[in-house]
C-alpha positions in Angstrom: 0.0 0.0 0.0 1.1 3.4 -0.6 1.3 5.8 1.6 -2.0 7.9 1.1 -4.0 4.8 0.9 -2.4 3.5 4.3 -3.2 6.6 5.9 -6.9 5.9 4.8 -6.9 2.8 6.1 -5.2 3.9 9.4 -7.8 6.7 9.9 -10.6 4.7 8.8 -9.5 2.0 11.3 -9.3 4.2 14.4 -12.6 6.2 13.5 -14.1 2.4 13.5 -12.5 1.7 16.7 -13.6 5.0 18.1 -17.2 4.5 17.3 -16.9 0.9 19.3 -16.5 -1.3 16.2 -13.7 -4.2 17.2 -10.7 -4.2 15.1 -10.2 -7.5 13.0 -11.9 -9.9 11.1 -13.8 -8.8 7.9 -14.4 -5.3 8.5 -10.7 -5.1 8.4 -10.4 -6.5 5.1 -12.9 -4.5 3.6 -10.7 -1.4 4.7 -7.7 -2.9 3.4 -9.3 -3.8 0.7 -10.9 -0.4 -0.2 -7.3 1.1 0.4 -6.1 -0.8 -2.6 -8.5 1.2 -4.7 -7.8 4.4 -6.8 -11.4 4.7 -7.7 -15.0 3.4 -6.7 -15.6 -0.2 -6.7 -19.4 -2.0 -6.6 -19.8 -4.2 -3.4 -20.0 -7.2 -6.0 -17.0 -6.3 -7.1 -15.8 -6.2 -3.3 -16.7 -9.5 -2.6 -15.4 -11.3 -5.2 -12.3 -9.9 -4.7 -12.5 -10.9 -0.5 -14.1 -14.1 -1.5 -10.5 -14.9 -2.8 -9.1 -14.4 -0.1 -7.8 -16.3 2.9 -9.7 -16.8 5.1 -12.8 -15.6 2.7 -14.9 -13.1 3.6 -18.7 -13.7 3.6 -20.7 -11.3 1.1 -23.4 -10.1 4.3 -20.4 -9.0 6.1 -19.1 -7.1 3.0 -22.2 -5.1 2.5 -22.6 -4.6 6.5 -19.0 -3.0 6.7 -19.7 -0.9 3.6 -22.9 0.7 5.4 -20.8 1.1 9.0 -18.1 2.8 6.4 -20.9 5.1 4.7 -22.4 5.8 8.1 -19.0 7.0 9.5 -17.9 9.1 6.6 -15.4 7.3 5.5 -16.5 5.9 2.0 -19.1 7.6 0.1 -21.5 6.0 -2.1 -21.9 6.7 -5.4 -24.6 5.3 -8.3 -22.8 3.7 -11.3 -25.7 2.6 -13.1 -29.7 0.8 -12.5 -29.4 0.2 -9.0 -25.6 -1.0 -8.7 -23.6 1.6 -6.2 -19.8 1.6 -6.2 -18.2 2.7 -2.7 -15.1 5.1 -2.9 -12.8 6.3 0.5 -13.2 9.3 1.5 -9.5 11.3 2.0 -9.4 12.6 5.3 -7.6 15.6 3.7 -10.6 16.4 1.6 -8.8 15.8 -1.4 -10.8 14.4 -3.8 -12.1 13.5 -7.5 -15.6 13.6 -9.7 -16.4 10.6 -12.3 -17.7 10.3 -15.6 -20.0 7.1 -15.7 -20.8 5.1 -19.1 -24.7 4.7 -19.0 -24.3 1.4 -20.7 -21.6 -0.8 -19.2 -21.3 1.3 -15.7 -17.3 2.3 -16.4 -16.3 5.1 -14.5 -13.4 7.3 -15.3 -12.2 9.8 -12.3 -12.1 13.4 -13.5 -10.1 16.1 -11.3 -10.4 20.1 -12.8 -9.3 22.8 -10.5 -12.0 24.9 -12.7 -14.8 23.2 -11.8 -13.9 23.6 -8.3 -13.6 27.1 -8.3 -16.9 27.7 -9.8 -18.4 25.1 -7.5 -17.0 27.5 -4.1 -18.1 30.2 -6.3 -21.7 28.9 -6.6 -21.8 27.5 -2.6 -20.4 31.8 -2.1 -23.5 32.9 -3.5 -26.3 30.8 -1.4 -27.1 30.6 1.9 -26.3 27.3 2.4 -23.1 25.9 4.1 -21.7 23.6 1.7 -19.5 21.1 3.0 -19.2 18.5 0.1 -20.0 17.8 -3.1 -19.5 15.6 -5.9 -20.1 15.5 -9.8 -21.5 12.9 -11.9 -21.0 12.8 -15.7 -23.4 9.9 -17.7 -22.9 9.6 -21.2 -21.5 6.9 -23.4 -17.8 6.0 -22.8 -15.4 5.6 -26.2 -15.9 1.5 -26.0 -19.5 1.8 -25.9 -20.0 4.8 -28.1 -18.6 3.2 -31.1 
């Protein structure tokens, strides 16, 4: 693991301890797992990978350490396409990216523009609304399934 991703997994370890979760056992591999990731990835696509694994991990405890992550902050959830979500750490450091999502086949590419994100604290200046998070979605065809 690299550094940033073993800082995630760090933070998001002690932030489960700290909420009275025990340390070990599957939710442990879910972080680790998750840490290995640049990007989202679908809780099917979770378990397969911790299904591989020894010992395996069983795919209720995949989904229940997924909702303890969401509830926690520490992984947000994001729709990839009819009813399949992919789960993606969130940075302590607030660093962070958009995606663009093929409608058809559910790829999603991760997007960063420093424009965007100006207008975006531009747009949260003008309301009166404290915005503390956002994200952005692109659908659309990617170049696989557009041709």
């Amino acid at each position: 693991m690299t550094t940033q991703t073993n800082t995630w997994a760090e933070h998001a370890l002690e932030a489960l301890a700290d909420a009275g979760y025990r340390r070990g056992g599957a939710r442990t591999a879910v972080v680790e797992a998750l840490a290995e990731h640049d990007c989202a990835v679908t809780a099917l696509d979770l378990d397969d990978e911790l299904r591989r694994r020894r010992p395996p991990v069983g795919r209720a405890s995949v989904y229940r350490a997924l909702e303890q992550l969401e509830q926690l902050g520490l992984v947000q959830r994001i729709e990839v396409c009819r009813g399949t979500a992919g789960f993606e750490r969130v940075d302590p450091t607030g660093h962070h990216h958009h995606h663009a999502i093929c409608r058809d086949c559910g790829r999603m590419v991760p997007f960063e523009d420093p424009k965007l994100e100006r207008a975006l604290e531009q747009v949260a200046g003008t309301m009166s609304f404290d915005v503390t998070e956002h994200d952005v979605v692109l659908r659309g065809l990617c170049d696989r399934c557009a041709d």
